[in-house]
MARVO-377646 format. One line per field, with one value per residue (C-alpha): residue number from 0; x, y, z; residue in three letters. Coordinates in steps of 0.1 Angstrom, whole numbers, plus 2048, in hexadecimal, padded with zeros to 3 digits. Example, Ala and Ser with C-alpha at 12.3 -4.5 7.8 and 13.67 -1.06 7.14 Angstrom:
2
k 0	1
X 87B	889
Y 7D3	7F5
Z 84E	847
r ALA	SER
//
This chain:
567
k 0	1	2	3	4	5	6	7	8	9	10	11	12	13	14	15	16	17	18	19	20	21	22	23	24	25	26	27	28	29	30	31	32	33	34	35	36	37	38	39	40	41	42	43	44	45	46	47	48	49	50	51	52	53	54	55	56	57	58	59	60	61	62	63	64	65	66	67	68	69	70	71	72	73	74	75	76	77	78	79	80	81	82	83	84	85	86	87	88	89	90	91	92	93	94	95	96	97	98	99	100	101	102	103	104	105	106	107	108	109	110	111	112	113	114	115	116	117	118	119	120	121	122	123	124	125	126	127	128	129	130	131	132	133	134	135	136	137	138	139	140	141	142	143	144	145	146	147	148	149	150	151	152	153	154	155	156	157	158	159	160	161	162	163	164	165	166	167	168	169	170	171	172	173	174	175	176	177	178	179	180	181	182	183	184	185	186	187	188	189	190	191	192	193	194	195	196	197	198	199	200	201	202	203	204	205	206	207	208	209	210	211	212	213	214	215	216	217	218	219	220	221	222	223	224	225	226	227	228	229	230	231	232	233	234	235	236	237	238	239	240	241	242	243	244	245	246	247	248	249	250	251	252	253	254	255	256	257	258	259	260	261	262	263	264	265	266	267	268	269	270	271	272	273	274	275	276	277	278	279	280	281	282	283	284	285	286	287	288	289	290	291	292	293	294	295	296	297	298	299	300	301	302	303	304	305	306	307	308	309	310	311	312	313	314	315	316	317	318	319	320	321	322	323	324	325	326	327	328	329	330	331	332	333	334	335	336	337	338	339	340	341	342	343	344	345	346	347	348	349	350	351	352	353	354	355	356	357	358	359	360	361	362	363	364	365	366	367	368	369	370	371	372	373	374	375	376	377	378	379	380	381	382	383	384	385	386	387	388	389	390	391	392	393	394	395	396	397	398	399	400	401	402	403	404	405	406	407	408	409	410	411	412	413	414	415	416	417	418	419	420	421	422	423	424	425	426	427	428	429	430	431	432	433	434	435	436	437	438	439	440	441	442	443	444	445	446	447	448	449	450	451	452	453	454	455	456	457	458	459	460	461	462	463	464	465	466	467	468	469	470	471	472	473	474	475	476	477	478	479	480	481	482	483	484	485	486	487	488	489	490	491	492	493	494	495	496	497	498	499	500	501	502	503	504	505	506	507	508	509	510	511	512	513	514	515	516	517	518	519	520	521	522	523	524	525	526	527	528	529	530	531	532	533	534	535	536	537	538	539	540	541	542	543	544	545	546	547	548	549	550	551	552	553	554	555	556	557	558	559	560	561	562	563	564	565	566
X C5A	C56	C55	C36	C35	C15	BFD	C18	C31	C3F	C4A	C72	C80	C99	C94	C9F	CC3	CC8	CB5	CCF	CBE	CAA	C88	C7B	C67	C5E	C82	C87	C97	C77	C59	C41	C4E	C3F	C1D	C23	C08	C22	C45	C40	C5A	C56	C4D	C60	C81	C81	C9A	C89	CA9	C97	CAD	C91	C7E	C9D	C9E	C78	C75	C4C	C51	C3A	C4B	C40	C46	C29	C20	C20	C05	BEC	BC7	BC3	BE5	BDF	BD7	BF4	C00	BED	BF3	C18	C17	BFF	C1C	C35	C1B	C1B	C3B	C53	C78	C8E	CAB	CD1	CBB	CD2	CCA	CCC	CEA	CEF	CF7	CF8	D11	D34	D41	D60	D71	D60	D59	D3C	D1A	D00	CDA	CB9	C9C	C74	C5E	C64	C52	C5C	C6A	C7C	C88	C90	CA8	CB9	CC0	CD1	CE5	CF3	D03	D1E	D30	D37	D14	D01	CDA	CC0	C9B	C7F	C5E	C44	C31	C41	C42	C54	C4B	C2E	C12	C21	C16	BF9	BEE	BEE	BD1	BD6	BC8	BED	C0D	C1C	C20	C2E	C46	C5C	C64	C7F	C91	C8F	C99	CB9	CBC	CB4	CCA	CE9	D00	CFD	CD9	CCA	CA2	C8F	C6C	C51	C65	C53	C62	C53	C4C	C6D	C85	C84	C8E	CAA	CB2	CB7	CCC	CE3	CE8	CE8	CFA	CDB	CB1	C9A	C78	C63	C44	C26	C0A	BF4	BD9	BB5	BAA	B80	B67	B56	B33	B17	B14	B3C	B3B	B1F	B2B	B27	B40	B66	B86	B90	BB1	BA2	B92	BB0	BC7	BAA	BA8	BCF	BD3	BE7	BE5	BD8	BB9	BB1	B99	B82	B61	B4A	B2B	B26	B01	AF4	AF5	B03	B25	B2B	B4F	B5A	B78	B87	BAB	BBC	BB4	B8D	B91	BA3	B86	B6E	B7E	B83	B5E	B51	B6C	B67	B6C	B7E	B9A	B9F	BA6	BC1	BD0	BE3	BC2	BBE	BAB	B91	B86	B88	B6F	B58	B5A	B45	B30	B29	B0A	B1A	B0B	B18	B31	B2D	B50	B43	B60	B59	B6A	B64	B72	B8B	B96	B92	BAA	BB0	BCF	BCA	BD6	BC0	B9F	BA8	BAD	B85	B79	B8B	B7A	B67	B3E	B42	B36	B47	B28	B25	B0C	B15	B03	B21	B3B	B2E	B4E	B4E	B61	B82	B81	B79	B92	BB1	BA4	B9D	BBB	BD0	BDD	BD5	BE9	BE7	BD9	BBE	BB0	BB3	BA4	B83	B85	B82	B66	B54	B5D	B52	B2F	B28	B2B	B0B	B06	B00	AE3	AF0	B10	B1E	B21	B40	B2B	B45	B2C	B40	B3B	B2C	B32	B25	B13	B0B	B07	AE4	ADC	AD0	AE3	AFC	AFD	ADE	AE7	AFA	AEE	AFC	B00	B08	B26	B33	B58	B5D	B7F	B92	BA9	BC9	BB2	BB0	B8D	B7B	B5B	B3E	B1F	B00	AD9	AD7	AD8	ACE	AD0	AE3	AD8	AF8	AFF	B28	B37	B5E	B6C	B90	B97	BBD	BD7	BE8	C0B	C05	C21	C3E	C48	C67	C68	C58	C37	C23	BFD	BF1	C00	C02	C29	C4A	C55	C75	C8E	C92	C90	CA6	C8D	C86	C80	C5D	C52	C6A	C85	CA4	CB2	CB1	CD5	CD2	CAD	CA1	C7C	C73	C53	C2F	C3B	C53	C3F	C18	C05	C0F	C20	C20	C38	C56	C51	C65	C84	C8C	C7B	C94	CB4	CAE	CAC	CCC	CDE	CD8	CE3	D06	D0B	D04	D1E	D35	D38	D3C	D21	D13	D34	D30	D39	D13	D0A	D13	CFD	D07	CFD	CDD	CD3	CDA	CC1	CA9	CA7	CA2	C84	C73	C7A	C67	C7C	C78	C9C	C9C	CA1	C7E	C6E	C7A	C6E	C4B	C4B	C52	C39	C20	C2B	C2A	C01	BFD	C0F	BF6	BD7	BE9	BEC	C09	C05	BF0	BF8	BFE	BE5	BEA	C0B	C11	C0D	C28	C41	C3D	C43	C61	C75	C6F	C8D	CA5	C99	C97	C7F	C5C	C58	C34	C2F
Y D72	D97	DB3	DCA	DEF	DF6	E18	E2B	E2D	E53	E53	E66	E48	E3D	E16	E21	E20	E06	DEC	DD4	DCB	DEB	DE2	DFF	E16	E35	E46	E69	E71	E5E	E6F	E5E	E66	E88	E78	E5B	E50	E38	E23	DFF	DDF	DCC	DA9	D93	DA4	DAA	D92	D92	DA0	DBA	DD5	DEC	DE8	DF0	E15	E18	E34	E2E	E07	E04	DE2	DBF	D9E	D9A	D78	D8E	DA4	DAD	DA8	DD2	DCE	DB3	DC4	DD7	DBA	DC2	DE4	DE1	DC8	DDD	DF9	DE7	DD7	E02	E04	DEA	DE7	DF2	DDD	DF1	E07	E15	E1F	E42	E54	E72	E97	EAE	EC4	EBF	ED6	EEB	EF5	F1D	F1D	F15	F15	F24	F22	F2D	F14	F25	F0A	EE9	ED0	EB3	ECA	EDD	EBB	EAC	ECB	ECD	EA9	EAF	ECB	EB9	E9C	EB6	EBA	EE3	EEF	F00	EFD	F12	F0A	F23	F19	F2E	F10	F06	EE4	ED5	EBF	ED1	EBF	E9D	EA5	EC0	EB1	E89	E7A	E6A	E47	E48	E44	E2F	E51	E66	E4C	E60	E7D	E64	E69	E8C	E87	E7C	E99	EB4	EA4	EA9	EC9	ED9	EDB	EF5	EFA	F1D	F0F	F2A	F46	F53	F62	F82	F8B	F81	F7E	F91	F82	F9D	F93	F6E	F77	F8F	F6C	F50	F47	F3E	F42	F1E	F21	F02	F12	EFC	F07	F10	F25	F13	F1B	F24	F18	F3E	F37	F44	F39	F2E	F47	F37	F24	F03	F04	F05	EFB	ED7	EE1	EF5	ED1	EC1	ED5	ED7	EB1	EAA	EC9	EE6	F05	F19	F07	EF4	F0E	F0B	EF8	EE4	ED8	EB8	EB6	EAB	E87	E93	EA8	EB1	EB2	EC6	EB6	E8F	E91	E7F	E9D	E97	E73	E75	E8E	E75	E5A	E6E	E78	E55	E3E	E2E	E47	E29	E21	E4A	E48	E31	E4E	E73	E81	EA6	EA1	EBA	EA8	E85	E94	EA8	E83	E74	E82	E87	E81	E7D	E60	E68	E7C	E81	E8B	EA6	E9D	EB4	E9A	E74	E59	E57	E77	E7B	E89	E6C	E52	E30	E27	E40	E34	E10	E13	E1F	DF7	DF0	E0A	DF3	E00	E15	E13	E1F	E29	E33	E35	E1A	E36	E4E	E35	E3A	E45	E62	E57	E67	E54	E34	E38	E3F	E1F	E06	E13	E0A	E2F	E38	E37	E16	E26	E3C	E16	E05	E24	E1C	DFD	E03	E19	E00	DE5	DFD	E03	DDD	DDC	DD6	DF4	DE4	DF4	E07	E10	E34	E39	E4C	E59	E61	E79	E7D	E99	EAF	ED4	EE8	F07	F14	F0F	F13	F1E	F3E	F3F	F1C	F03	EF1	EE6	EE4	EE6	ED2	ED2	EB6	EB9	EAD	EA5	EBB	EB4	ED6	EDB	ECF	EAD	EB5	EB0	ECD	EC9	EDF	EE0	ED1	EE1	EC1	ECC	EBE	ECB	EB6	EBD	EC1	ED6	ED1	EDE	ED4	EE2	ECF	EE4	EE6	EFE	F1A	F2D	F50	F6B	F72	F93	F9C	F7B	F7B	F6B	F5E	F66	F52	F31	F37	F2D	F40	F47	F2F	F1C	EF9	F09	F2B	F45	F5F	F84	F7C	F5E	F66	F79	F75	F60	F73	F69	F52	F4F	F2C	F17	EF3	EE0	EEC	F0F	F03	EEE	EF2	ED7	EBB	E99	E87	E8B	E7C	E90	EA9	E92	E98	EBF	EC4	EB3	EC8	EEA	EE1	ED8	EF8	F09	EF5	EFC	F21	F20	F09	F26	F42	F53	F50	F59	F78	F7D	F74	F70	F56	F3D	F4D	F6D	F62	F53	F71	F82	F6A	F72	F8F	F90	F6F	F62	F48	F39	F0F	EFF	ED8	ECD	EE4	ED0	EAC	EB3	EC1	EA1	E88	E9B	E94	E71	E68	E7A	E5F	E43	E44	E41	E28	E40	E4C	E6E	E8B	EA8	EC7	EE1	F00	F13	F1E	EF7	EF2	F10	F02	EDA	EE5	EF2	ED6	EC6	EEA	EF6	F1B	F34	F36	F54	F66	F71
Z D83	D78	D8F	D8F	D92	DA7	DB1	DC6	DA5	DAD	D8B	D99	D82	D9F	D94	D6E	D74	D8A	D73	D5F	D48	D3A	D3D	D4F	D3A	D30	D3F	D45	D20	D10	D02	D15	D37	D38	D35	D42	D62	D71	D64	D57	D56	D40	D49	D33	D32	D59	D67	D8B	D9A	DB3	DAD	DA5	DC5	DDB	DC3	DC7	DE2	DE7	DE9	DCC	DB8	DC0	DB2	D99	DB0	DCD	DC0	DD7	DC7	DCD	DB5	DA2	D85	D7D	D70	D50	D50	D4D	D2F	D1E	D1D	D0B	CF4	CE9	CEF	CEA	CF8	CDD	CDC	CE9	CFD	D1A	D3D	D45	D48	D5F	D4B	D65	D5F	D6F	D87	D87	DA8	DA6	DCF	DE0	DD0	DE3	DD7	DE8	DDF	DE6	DED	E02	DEC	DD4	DB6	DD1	DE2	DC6	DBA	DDC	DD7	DB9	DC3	DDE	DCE	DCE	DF1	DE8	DE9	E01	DFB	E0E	E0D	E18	E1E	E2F	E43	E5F	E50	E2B	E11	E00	DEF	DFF	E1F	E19	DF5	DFA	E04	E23	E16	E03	E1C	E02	DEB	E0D	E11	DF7	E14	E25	E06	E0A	E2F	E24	E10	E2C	E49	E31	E38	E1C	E23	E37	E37	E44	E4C	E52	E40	E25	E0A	E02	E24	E38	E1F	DF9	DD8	DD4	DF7	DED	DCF	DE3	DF5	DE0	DC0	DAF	DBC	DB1	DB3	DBA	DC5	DB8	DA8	DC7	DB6	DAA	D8B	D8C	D7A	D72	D73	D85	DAB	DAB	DCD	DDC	E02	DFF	DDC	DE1	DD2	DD6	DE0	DFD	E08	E05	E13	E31	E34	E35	E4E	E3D	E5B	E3E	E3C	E5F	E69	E47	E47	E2F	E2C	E2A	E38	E14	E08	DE4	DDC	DBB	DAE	D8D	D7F	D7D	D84	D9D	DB6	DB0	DB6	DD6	DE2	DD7	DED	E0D	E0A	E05	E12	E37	E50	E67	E4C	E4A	E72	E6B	E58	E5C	E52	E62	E85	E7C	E5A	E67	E83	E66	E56	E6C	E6C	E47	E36	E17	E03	DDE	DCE	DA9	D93	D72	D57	D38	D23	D18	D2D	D11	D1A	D42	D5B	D70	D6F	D6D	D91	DA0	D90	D90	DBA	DBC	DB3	DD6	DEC	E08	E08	DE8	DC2	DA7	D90	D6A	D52	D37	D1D	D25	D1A	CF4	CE7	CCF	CA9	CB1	CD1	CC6	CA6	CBF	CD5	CBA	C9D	CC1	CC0	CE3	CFF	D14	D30	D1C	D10	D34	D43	D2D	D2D	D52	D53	D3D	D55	D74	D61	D61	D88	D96	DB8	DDB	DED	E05	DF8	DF5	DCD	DBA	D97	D7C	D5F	D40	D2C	D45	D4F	D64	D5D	D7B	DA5	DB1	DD2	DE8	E04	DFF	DE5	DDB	DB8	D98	D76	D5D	D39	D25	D0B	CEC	CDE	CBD	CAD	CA4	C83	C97	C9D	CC6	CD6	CEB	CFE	CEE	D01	CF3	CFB	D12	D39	D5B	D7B	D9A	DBE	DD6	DF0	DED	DCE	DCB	DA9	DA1	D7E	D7E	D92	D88	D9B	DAA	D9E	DB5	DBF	DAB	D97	D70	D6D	D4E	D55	D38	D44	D6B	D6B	D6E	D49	D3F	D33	D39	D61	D56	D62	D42	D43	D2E	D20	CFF	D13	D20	D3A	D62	D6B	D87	D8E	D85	D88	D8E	D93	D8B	D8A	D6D	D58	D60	D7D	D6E	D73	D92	DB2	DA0	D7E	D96	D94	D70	D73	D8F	D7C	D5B	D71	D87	D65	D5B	D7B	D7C	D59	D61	D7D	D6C	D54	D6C	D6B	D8C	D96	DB1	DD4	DE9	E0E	E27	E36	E59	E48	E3C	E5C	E6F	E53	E58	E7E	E7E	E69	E74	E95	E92	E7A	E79	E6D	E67	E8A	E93	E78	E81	EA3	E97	E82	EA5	EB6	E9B	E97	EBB	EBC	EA2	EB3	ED3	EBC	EA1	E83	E75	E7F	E8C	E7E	E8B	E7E	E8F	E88	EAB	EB7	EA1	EAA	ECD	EC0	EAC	ECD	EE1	ECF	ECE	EF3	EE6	EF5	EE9	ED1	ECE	EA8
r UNK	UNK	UNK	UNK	UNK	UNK	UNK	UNK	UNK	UNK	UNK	UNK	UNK	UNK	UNK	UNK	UNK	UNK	UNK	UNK	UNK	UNK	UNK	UNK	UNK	UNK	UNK	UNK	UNK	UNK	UNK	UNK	UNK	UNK	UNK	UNK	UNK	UNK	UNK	UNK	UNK	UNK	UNK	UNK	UNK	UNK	UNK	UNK	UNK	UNK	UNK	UNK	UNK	UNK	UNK	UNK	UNK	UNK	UNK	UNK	UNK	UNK	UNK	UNK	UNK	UNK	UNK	UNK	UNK	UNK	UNK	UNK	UNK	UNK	UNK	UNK	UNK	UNK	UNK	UNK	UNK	UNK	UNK	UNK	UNK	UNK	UNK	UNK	UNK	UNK	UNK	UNK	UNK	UNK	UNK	UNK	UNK	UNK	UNK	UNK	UNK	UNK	UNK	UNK	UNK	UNK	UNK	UNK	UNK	UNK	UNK	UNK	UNK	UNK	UNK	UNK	UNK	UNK	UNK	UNK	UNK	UNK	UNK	UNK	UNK	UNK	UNK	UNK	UNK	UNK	UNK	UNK	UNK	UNK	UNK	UNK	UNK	UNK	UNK	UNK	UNK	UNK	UNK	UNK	UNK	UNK	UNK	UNK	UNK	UNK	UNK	UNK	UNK	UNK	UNK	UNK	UNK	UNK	UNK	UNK	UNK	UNK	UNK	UNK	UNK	UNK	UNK	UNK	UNK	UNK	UNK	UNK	UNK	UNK	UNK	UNK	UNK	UNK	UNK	UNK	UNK	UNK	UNK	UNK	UNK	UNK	UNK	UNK	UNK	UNK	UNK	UNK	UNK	UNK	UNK	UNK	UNK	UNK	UNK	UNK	UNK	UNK	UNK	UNK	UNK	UNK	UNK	UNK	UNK	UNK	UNK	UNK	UNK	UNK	UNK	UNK	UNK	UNK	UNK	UNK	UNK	UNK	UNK	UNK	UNK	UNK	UNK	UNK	UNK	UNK	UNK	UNK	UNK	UNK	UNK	UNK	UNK	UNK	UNK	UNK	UNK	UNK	UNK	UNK	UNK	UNK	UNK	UNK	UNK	UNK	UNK	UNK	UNK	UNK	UNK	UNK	UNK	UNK	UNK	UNK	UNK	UNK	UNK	UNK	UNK	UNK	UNK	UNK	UNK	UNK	UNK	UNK	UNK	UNK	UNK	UNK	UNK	UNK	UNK	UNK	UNK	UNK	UNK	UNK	UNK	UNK	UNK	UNK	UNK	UNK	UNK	UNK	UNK	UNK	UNK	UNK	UNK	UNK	UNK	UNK	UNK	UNK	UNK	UNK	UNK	UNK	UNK	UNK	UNK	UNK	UNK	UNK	UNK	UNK	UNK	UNK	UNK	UNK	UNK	UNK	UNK	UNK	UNK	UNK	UNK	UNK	UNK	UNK	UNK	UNK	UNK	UNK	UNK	UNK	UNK	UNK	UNK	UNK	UNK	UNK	UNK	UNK	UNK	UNK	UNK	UNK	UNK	UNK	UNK	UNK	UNK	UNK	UNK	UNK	UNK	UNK	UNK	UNK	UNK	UNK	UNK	UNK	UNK	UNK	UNK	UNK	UNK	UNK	UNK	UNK	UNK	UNK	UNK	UNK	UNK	UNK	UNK	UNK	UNK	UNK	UNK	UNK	UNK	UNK	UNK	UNK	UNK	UNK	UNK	UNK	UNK	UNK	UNK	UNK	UNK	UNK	UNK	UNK	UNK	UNK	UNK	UNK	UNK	UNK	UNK	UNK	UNK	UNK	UNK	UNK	UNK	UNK	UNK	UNK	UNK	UNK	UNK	UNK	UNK	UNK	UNK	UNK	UNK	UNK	UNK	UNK	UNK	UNK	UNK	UNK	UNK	UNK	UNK	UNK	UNK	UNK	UNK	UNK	UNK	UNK	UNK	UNK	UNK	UNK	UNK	UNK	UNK	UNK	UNK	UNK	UNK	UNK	UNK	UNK	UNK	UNK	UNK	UNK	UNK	UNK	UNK	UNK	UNK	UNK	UNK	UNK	UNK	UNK	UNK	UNK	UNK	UNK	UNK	UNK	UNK	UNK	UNK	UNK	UNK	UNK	UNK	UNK	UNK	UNK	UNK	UNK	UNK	UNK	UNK	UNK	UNK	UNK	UNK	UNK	UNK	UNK	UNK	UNK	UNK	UNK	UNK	UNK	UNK	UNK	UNK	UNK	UNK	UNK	UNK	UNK	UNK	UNK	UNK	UNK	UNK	UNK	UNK	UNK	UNK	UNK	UNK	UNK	UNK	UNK	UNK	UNK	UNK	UNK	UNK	UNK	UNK	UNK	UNK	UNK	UNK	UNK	UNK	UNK	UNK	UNK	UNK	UNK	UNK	UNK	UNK	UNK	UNK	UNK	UNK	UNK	UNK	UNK	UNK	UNK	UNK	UNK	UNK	UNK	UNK	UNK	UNK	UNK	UNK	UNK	UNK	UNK	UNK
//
């Protein structure tokens, strides 16, 4: 019986090399991987040995017999990979090609940011025993978008921070939670003390949709929302009104789904999770009834992976609605679908909204509306959000044979009082680091930082993550991001140039105290994390997080018995 790669796939390709027989697919060095939604065995070459689920740090592999009925579709969706993309015979497993190191001292690198691309590169800088790796994150708490970005209807995808657990408690490791870099420490400063600078900063910026009424209250970033409902300190205190029965959402990634579900989704199942407090309270009272997602795009073409939108059919008390008329399919659409050039998961993903359109709605439900070929125009209201205009678009092929939207003269106009626009992200420049405005990224080289986006290499400054490569991928896209920037950096000090005399860690955290006190090391954040966890134990949820940053200067030295420090 075949094993069965499920929702939770984190992509990080761990299972790749320990399978025997080859038949995980796409790999790191294949095309497919960098647009790949999830990894795929294949069913009749899989020898059932289990190898792959022991690798799998989100415990997302099952014995297809063993497939929940939530799962029991992924059965399909991994054959219908390999009927694209067949196994070619003498294909080989991956081989590690990080560079080997020469016996040049100790390495000593600074990571910014405390995420998966910054986890991930830690990790691979210390499979060697003579490196010294310091992380600097400016919450008092790690792992990024894993703890303030997944929604909390996920633990299986958070699962992957035990992996970087093992990672942190390691003596090479040292982190510098709520130090912000910038304000406590400079990047000349982090030079002067480290071999080589990595920055894994994410793309935190929203991108806007520029039209009239974008200001109005009532419309916000959906990053704002989620980083509100899964308690980042930054955003506790914010507010939103959900008084009105119908939010709109602009945008039908991933992101825009999750939103959908937390607005809609049983308020009892969210208690059961690390949902913030403060929005499982606003929850509750929500008068919420329907959420409706704008794509700009054709189903053919929309944001949303295939586990994400196939996970909607199993949300208890909720329809998944669309108009059967939207799912007319424009001529370059249906020729990719039917001359079987599309991607497998572009032709389930319709084939899904056509199945969700069938779906008779339950009176009484709360209702998911997916509009294709929608944008908004503008947000209508005097003093808060009363409504959205609409137009309706169409998909024009350009000279390189890529489809644009191009609005039509057909417009309607939605009542909503919550407006949640989920557009894309964009990085924010660094003080002393290069930035390329046009993209939102840190201009480079396979992760060498450049003076411009043509110029040369900055010795010893390096990039990983969103900030690298744009927002895109999923958590374990950073895996491969990470490995091809540390390559680099070996290979650079392999060769001797990062070859200078730098400070100490004693040094360093002398510097560090001086300018932030408050400073949270790993054994401040592992008690943070039991005081959260124990909150949650008493109410049976995972966790309760900690929302309020001096809560969690005083949690973090119950463990070290220090002194309480005012900032």
């Amino acid at each position: 019986m075949a094993y069965v790669i499920t929702q939770a796939c984190c992509n990080d390709a761990s299972c790749v090399a320990t399978c025997p027989v080859n038949c995980i697919h796409p790999t790191p060095d294949e095309a497919q991987f960098k647009t790949t939604e999830m990894l795929y065995i294949e069913p009749d070459t899989c020898i059932d040995c289990g190898a792959c689920v022991d690798a799998c740090p989100v415990a997302a592999i099952f014995p297809q017999d063993q497939l929940s009925d939530a799962d029991a579709r992924y059965a399909e969706i991994n054959a219908n990979y390999y009927e694209k993309y067949p196994l070619q015979e003498g294909w080989q497993p991956l081989q590690a090609t990080d560079a080997k190191r020469v016996d040049l001292g100790t390495l000593r690198v600074a990571i910014v940011g405390a995420g998966p691309a910054a986890s991930y590169a830690a990790e691979q800088l210390l499979v060697h025993s003579d490196v010294e790796v310091e992380v600097f994150e400016k919450l008092p708490t790690p792992w990024g978008l894993i703890r303030a970005g997944v929604a909390p209807d996920h633990p299986g995808t958070k699962v992957i921070t035990d992996a970087f657990e093992w990672t942190a408690a390691k003596d090479g490791f040292q982190f510098h939670l709520n130090v912000e870099v910038g304000k406590h420490v400079s990047h000349d400063e982090l030079v002067a003390n480290h071999h080589a600078v990595i920055y894994a900063v994410g793309a935190s910026s929203d991108r806007t949709l520029d039209i009239p009424g974008e200001d109005l209250p009532g419309s916000h970033a959906a990053t704002e929302f989620v980083a509100w409902y899964n308690g980042h300190p930054d955003y506790a205190d914010l507010s939103f009104d959900l008084s009105g029965e119908r939010a709109v959402i602009v945008g039908n990634g991933n992101v825009a789904i999750d939103v959908a579900r937390v607005l809609t989704m049983d308020v009892a199942e969210l208690a059961k999770t690390d949902i913030a407090d403060h929005a499982l309270e606003a929850l509750r009272h929500s008068n919420i009834r329907e959420v409706v997602l704008l794509g700009r795009r054709g189903p053919a073409q929309a944001a949303y992976s295939t586990p994400e939108f196939l996970a909607l059919g199993n949300l208890a008390n909720v329809d998944v609605v669309i108009d059967p008329a939207e799912l007319e399919l424009d001529a370059a659409s249906t020729h990719l679908l039917e001359s079987g050039e599309a991607e497998p998961s572009t032709a389930f993903k319709v084939q899904l909204a056509r199945e969700f359109a069938e779906r008779p709605g339950t009176p009484g439900n709360k209702r998911i509306v997916f509009r294709y070929l929608a944008s908004p125009t503008a947000v209508l209201g005097t003093d808060h959000v009363e409504a959205v205009t609409v137009v309706h678009n169409e998909l024009v092929a350009g000279a390189d044979g890529s489809l644009s939207a191009r609005p039509t003269e057909h417009s309607e106009t939605l009542d909503a009082s919550l407006v949640l626009r989920s557009i894309g992200y964009r990085g924010r420049p660094l003080e002393g680091v290069p930035f390329d405005e046009r993209r939102g990224t840190i201009p480079n080289d396979h992760g060498r930082v450049l003076e411009s986006v043509d110029g040369a290499p900055v010795n010893g400054v390096y990039v990983t993550g969103w900030i690298k490569r744009g927002p895109s991928g999923v958590i374990g896209t950073n895996k491969a991001c990470a490995k091809e920037t540390v390559r680099g950096l070996l290979e650079d000090f392999q060769s001797g140039s990062l070859s200078r005399p730098v400070g100490s860690r004693k040094e360093l955290t002398k510097l560090i105290a001086q300018r932030q006190p408050a400073r949270i090391d790993h054994r401040g954040w592992q008690a943070i994390d039991a005081a959260e966890r124990a909150r949650g134990a008493a109410s049976g949820r995972p966790r309760v997080k900690i929302t309020d940053i001096d809560e969690m200067l005083g949690a973090s030295r119950i463990r070290r018995r220090l002194p309480l420090i005012k900032r």
